[in-house]
N, C-alpha and C positions, 0 to 999 in steps of 0.2 A: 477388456475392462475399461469404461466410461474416465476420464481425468480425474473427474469429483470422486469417485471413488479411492481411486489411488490415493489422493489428497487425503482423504480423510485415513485410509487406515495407516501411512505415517505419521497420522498426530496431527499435522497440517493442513488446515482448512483453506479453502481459496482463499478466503479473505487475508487470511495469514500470509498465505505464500505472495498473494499482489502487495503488500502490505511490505513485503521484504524484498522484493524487486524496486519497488518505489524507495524505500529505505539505501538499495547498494546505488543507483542511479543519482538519489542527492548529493550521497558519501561522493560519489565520484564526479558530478560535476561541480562540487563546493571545493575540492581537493583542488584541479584545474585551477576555478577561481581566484584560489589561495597561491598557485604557483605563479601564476599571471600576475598577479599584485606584488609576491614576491621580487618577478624578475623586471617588474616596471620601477621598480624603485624603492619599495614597502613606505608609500604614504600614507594617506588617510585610510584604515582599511574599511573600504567600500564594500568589499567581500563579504562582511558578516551583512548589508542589508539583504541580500536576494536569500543567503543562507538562514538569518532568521525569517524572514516572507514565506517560504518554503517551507524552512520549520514548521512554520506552525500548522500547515494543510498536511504535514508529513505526520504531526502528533494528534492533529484530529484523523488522520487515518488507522494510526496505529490501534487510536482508541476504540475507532469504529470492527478492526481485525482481530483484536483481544475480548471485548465484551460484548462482541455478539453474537445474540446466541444462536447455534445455528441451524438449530430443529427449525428456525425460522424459516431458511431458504426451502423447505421443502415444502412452503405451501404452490408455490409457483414451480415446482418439478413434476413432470409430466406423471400423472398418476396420485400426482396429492390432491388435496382435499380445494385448496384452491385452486388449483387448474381447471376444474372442473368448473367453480362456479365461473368461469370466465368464457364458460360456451365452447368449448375446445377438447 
């Protein structure tokens, strides 16, 4: 059985599941961030710029992994309708 398929019959769409990978990699390298600020001294915390900068590519992904839709990707899946127009 292909990944995509697995993916989907858990509920969990690629998009979803890269979506949440991208989501635990933030959590953990802003956590880091946070401790290194911590044990420099806790000044100005610098940490929340890379942490909101990120944010936000983090919450235009989330957004792009929850509402869309995904009968879409099978225009470009070997056998759909547009694969074919693409001469292949």
């Amino acid at each position: 059985m292909d990944e995509a398929a697995v993916g989907t019959v858990s509920g969990v769409t690629g998009l979803q599941r890269s979506f949440q990978i991208h989501a635990a990699v933030w959590f953990a390298t802003n956590l880091m961030l946070f401790v290194i600020w911590l044990i420099t001294g806790a000044g100005f915390p610098w940490f929340l710029f890379p942490a909101l900068g990120w944010g936000i590519g983090l919450a235009a992904h989330a957004t792009v992994a929850y509402t869309h839709d995904s009968s879409a990707n099978d225009e470009l899946e070997p056998g759909g309708d547009g694969y074919k127009t693409l001469g292949r």
